[in-house]
MARTORLO-347755 format. One record per residue (C-alpha): z, x, y; residue in one letter; residue number from 1. Coordinates in nm, 4 decimals. Example, Ala and Ser with C-alpha at 12.3 -4.5 7.8 and 13.67 -1.06 7.14 Angstrom:
BEGIN
@w:0.7800 u:1.2300 v:-0.4500 r:A k:1
@w:0.7140 u:1.3670 v:-0.1060 r:S k:2
***
This chain:
BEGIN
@w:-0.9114 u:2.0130 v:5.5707 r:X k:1
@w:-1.2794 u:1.9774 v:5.5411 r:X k:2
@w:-1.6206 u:2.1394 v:5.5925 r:X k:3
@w:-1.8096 u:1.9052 v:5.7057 r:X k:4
@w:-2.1948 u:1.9156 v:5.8035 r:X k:5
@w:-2.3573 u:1.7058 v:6.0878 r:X k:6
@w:-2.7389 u:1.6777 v:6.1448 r:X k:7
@w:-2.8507 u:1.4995 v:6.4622 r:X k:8
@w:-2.9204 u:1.5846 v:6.8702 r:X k:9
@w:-2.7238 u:1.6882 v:7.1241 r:X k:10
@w:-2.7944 u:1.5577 v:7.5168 r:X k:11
@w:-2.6751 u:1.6922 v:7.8548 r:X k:12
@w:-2.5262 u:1.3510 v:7.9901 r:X k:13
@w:-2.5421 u:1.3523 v:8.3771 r:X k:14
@w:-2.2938 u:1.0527 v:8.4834 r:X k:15
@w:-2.2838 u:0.8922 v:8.7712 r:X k:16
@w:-1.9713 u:0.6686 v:8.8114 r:X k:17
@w:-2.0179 u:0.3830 v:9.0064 r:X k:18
@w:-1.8093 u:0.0795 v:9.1364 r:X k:19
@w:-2.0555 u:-0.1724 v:9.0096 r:X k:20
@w:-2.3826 u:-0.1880 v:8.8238 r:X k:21
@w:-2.6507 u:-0.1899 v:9.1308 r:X k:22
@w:-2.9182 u:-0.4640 v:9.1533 r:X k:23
@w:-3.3060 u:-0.3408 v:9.1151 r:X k:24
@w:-3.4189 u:-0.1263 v:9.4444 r:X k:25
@w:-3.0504 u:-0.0834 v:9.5564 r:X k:26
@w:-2.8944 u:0.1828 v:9.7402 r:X k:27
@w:-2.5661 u:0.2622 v:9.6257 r:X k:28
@w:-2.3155 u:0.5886 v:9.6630 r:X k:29
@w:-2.1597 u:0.7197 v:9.3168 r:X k:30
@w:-1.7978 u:0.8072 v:9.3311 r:X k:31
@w:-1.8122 u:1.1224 v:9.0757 r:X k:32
@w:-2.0796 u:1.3131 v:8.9145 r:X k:33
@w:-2.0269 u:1.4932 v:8.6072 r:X k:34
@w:-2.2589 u:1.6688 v:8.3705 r:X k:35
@w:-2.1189 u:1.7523 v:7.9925 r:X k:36
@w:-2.3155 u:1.7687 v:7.6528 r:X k:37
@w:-2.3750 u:1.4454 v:7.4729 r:X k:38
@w:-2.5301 u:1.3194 v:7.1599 r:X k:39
@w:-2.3962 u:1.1502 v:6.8786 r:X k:40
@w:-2.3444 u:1.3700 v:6.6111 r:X k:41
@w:-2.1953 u:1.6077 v:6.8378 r:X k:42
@w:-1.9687 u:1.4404 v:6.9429 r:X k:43
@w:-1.8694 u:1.2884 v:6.6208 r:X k:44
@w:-1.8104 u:1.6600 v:6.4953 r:X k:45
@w:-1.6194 u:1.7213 v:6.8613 r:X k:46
@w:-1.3590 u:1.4639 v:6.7561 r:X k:47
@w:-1.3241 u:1.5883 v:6.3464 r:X k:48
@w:-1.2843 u:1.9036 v:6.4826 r:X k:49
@w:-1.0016 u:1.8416 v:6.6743 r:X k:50
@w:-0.8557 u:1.6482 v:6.3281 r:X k:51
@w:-0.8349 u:2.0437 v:6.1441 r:X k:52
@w:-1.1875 u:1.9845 v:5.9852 r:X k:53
@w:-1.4043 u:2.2825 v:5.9854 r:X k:54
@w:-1.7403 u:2.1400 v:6.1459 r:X k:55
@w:-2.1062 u:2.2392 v:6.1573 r:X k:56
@w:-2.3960 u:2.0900 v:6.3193 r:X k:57
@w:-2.7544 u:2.1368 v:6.2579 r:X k:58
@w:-2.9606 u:2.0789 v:6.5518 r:X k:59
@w:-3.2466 u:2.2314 v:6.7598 r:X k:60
@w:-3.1486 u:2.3814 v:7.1114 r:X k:61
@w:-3.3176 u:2.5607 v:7.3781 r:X k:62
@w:-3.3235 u:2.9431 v:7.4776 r:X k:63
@w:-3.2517 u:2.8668 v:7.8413 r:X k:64
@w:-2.9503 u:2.7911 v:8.0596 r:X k:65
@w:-2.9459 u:2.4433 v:7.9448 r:X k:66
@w:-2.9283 u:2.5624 v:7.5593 r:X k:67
@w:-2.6450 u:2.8117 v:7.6645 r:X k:68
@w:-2.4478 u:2.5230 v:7.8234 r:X k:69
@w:-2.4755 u:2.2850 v:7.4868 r:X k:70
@w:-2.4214 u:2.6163 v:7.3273 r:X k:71
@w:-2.0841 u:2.6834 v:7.4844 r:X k:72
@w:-1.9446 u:2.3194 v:7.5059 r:X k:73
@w:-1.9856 u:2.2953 v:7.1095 r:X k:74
@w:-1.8441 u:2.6362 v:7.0186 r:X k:75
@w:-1.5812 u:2.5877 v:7.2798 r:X k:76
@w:-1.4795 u:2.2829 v:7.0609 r:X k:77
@w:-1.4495 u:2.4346 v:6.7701 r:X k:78
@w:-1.8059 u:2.3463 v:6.6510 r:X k:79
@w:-2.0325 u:2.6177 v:6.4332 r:X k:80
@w:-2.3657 u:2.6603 v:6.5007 r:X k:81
@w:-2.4887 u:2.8913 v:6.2454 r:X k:82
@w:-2.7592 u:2.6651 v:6.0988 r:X k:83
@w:-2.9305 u:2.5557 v:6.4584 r:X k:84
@w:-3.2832 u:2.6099 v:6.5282 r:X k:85
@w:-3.3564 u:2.7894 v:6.9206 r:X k:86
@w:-3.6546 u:2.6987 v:7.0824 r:X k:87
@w:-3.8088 u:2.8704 v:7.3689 r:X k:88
@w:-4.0250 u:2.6259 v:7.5016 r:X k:89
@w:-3.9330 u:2.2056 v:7.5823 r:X k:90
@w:-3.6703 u:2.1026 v:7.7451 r:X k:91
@w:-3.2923 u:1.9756 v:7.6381 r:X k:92
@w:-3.2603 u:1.6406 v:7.5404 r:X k:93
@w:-3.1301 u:1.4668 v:7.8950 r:X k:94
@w:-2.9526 u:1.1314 v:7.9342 r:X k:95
@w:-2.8809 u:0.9614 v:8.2830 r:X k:96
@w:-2.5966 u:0.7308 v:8.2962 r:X k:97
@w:-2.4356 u:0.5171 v:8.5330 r:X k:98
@w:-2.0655 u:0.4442 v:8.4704 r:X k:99
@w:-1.9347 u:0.1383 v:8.6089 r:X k:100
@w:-1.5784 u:0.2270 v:8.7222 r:X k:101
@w:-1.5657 u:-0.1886 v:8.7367 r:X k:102
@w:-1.5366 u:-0.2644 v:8.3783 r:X k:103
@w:-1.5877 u:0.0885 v:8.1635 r:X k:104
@w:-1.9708 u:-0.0269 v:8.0441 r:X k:105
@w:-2.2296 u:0.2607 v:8.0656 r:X k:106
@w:-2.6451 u:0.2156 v:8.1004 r:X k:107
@w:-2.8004 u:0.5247 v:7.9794 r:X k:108
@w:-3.1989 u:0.6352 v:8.0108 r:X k:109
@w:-3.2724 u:0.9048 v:7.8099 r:X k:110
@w:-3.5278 u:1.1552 v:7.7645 r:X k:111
@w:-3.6174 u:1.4328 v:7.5387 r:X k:112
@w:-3.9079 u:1.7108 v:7.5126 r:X k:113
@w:-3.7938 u:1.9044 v:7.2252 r:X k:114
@w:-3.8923 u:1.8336 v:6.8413 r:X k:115
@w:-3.6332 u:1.7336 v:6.6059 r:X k:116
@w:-3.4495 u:1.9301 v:6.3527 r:X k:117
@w:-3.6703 u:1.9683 v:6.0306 r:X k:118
@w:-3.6854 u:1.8682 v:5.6542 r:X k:119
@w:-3.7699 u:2.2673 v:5.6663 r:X k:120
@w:-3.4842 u:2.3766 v:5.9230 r:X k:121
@w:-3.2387 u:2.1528 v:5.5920 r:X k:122
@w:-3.3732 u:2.3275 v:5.3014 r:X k:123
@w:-3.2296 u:2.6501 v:5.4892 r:X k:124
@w:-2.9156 u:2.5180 v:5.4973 r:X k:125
@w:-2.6190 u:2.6005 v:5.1757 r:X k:126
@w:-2.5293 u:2.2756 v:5.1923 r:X k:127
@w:-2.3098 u:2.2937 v:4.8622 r:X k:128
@w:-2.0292 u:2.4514 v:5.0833 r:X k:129
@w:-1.9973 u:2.0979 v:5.2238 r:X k:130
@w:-1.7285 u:1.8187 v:5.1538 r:X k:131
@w:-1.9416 u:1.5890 v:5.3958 r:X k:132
@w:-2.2369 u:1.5585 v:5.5554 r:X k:133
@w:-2.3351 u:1.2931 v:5.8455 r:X k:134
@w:-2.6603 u:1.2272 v:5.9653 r:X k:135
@w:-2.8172 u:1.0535 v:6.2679 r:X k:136
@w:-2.9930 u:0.7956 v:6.1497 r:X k:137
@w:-3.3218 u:0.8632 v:6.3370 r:X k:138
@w:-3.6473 u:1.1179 v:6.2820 r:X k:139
@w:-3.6544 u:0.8430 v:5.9845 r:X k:140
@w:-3.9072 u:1.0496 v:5.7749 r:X k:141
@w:-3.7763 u:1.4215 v:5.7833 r:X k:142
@w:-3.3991 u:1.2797 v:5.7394 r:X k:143
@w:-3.4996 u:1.0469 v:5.4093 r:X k:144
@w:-3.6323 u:1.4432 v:5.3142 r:X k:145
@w:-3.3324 u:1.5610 v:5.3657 r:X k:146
@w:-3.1052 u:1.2786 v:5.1721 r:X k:147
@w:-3.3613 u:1.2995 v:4.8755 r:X k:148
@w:-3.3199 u:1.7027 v:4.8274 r:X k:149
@w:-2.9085 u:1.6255 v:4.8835 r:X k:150
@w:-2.9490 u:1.3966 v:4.6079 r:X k:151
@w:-3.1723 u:1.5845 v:4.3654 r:X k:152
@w:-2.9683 u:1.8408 v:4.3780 r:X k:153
@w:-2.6242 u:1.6721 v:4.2972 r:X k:154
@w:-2.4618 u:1.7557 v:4.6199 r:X k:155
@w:-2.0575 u:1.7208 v:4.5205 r:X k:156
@w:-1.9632 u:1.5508 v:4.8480 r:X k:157
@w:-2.0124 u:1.2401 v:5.0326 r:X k:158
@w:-2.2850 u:1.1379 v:5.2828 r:X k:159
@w:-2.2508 u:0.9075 v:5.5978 r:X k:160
@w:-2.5479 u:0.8036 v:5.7649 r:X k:161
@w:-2.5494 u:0.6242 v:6.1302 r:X k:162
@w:-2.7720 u:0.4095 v:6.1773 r:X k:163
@w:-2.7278 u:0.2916 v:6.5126 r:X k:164
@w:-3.1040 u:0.1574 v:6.6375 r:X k:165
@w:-3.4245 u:0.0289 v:6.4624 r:X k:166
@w:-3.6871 u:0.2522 v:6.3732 r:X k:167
@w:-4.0118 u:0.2132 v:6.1673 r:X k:168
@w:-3.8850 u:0.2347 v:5.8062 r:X k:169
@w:-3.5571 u:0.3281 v:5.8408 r:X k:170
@w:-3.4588 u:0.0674 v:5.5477 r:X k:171
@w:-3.6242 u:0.3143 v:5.3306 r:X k:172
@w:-3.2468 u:0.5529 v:5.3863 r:X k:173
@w:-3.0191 u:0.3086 v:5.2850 r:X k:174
@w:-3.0479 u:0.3878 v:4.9345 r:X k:175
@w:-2.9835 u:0.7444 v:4.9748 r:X k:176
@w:-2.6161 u:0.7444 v:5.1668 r:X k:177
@w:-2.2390 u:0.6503 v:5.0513 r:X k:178
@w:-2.1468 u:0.5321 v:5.3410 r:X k:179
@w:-2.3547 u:0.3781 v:5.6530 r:X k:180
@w:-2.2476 u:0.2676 v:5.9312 r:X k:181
@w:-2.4291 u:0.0069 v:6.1068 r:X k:182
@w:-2.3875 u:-0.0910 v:6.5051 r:X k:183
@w:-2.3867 u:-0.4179 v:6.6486 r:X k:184
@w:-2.6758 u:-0.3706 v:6.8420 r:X k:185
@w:-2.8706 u:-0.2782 v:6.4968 r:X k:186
@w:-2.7275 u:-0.6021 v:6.3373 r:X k:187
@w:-2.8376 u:-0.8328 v:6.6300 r:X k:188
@w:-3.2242 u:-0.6762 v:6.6644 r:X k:189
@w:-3.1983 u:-0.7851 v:6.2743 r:X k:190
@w:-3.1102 u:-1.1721 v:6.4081 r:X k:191
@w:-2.7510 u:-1.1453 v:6.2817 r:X k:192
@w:-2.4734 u:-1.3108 v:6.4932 r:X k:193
@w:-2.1843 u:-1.2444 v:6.2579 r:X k:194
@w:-2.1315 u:-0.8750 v:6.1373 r:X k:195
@w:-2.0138 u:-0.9809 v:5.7692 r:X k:196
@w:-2.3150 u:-1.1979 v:5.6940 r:X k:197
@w:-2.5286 u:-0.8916 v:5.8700 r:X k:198
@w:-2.3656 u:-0.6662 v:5.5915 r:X k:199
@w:-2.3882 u:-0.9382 v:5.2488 r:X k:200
@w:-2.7647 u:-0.9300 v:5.3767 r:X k:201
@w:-2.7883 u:-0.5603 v:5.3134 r:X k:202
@w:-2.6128 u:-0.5239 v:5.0059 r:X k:203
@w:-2.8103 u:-0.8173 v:4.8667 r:X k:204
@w:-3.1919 u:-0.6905 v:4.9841 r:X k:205
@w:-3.0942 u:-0.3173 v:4.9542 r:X k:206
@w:-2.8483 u:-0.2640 v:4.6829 r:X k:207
@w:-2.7138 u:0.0757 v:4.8395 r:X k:208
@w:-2.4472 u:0.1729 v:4.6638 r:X k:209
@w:-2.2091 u:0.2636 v:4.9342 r:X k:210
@w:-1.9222 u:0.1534 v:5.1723 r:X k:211
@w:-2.0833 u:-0.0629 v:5.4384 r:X k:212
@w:-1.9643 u:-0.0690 v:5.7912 r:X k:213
@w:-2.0414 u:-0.2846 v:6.1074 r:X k:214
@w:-1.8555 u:-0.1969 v:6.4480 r:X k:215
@w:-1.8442 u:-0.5480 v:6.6686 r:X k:216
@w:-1.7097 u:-0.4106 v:7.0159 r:X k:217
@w:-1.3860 u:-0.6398 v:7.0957 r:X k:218
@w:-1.4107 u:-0.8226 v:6.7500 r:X k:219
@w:-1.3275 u:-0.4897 v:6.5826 r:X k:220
@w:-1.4669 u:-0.3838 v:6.2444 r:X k:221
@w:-1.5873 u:-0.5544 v:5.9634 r:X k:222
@w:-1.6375 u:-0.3195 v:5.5963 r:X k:223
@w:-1.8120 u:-0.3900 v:5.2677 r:X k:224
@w:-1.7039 u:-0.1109 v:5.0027 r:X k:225
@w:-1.8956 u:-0.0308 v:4.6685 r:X k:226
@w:-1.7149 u:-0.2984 v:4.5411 r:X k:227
@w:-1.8264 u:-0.6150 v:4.7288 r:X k:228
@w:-1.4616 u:-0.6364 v:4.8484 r:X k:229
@w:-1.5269 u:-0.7203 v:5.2708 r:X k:230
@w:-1.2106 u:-0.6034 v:5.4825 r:X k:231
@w:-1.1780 u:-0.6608 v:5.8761 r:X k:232
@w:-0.9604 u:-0.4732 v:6.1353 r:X k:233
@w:-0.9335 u:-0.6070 v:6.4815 r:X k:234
@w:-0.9891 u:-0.4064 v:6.7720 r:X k:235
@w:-0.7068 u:-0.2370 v:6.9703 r:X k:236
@w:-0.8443 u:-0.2407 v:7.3423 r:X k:237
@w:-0.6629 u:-0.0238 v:7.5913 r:X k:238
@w:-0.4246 u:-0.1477 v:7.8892 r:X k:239
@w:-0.7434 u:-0.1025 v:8.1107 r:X k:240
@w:-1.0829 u:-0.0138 v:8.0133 r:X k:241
@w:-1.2213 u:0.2910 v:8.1503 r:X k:242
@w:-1.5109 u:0.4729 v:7.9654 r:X k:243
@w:-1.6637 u:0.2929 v:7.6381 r:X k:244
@w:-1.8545 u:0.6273 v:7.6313 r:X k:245
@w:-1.8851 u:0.7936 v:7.2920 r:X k:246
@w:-1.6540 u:0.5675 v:7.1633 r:X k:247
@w:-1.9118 u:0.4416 v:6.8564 r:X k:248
@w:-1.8796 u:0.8098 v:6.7505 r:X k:249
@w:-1.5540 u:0.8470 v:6.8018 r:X k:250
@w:-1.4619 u:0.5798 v:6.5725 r:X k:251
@w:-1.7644 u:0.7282 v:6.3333 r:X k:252
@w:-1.4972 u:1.0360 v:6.3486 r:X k:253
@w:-1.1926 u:0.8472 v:6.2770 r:X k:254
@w:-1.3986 u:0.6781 v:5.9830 r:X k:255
@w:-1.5168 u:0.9735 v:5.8206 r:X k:256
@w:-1.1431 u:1.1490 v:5.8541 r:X k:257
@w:-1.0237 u:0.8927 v:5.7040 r:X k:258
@w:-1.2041 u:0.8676 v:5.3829 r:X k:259
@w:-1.1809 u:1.2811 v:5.3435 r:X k:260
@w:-0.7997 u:1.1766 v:5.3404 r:X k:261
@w:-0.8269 u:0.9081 v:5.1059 r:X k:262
@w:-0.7467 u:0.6464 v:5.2441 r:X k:263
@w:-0.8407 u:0.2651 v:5.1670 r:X k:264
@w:-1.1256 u:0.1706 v:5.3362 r:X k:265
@w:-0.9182 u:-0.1311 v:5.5245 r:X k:266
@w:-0.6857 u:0.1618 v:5.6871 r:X k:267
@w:-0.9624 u:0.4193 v:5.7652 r:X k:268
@w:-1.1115 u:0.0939 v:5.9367 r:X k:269
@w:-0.7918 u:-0.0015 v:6.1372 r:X k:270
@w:-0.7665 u:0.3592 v:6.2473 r:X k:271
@w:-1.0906 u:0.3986 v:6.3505 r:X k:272
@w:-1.0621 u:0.1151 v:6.5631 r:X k:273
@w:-0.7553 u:0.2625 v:6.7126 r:X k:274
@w:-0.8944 u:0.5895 v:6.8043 r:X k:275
@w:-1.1871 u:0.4111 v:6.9376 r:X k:276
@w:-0.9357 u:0.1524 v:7.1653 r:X k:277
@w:-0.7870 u:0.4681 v:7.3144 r:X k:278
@w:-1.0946 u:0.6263 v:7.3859 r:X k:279
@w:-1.1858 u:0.3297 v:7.6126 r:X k:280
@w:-0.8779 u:0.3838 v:7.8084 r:X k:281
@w:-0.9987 u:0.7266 v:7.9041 r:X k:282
@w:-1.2461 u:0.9407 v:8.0479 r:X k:283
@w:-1.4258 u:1.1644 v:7.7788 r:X k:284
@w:-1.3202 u:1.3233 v:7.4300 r:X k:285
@w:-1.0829 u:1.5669 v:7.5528 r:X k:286
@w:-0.7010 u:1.5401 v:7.4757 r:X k:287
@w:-0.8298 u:1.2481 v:7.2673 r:X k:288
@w:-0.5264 u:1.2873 v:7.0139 r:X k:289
@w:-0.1559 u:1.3130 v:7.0186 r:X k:290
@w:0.1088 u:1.4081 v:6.7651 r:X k:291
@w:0.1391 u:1.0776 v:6.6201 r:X k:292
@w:-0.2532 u:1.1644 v:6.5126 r:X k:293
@w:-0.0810 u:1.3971 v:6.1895 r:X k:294
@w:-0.1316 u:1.0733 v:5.9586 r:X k:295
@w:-0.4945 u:0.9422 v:6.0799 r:X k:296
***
């Protein structure tokens, strides 16, 4: 399997599971509490990890009891953290969210006190022992850094890049990854209704030459690859939605797995709308995959 190499944050998520999103000024009683580590990147690497790939992340964390709880989760998972930067001042990057037990949706408020992971904390990092490295796409200035010294210095592997919300310049990274992967949200803010006109519009303004991808929620996944061909998979929505949690990265996971196993871009799409379905059907990442999982 692969190394692969994930830059981005990772949260503590405290969830609140409720039995209907509350109106403004309500009172309401949550029916479970739970408090786990978060973040994107994380938990894409979470999910490859339990695929056989040997995962890294590089990330800032705290020296405090917070820190040590990230710390754990992502070792315990079969995450490395030998390139992380510790902090002894700030606080953990903290999202609040309430699950609605109703229909699986989640509203999250988040807040961080802790700088992000450097241009400097990269240049640190061996990164030619990499098949693959994913990025956040956020910190839109230190990460383009980043991408440009991976491509001066004719990194060997491939490079995904998430870009899941706007930020000021953030264009300026689409040049610089072989595969991005857009979100819906990102594609609406941008005025876009339909996810394949959303991607012709940034192969014809950008020119990146990479595999473009668009997750639509319950219309599946729509794909662009290198070679203007477009491809489609529908989604595959559990018997009951439970927890659309994580899924987005979960599917990132499923994407990324599949291209280190080359396969077409139309089946690592399909499967990584799969994996994403069954995600929705359950709570969390844990016993995500089952034996059937071999050929992903």
């Amino acid at each position: 399997m692969a190394a692969i190499l994930g830059i981005g944050i990772a949260t503590i998520d405290i969830i609140h599971t409720v039995d209907a999103y509350p109106q403004e000024n309500a009172e309401i009683r949550a029916l479970q509490r739970e408090r786990v580590r978060g973040g994107n990147v994380t938990n894409t690497l979470t999910v490859l990890a339990q695929l056989g790939h040997r995962c890294e992340w590089g990330g800032v964390l705290l020296a405090d009891s917070d820190g040590d709880f990230v710390r754990h989760s992502l070792l315990a998972a079969g995450v490395g953290l030998e390139h992380c930067r510790t902090l002894t001042t700030g606080s953990m990057p903290t999202s609040y969210i309430l699950r609605n037990r109703g229909n699986g949706s989640r509203t999250i408020v988040h807040y961080r006190d802790l700088p992000e992971f450097s241009a400097e904390d990269f240049q640190a990092i061996p990164c030619a022992r990499y098949d693959w490295v994913h990025f956040e796409g956020r910190n839109v200035a230190a990460t383009r850094q980043m991408l440009q010294r991976l491509r001066a210095a004719g990194f060997g592997g491939r490079i995904s890049l998430e870009i899941e919300k706007e930020r000021p310049e953030i264009d300026l990274l689409f040049p610089l990854a072989d595969v991005l992967i857009f979100s819906r949200v990102f594609a609406h803010g941008r005025g876009y209704t339909d996810a394949a006109d959303f991607l012709a519009s940034v192969r014809h303004r950008y020119r990146p030459p990479a595999d473009l991808i668009c997750a639509w929620g319950e219309s599946g996944a729509f794909a662009l690859d290198r070679m203007d061909q477009p491809c489609h998979s529908p989604a595959f929505p559990p018997p009951q939605v439970v927890d659309t949690l994580g899924a987005g990265d979960v599917f990132n996971a499923a994407l990324i797995h599949g291209c280190l196993a080359q396969q077409t871009l139309p089946a690592a799409l399909e499967n990584a709308c799969r994996l994403a379905g069954r995600k929705c059907g359950q709570l969390g990442l844990t016993a995500l995959l089952t034996e059937q999982d071999a050929g992903l």
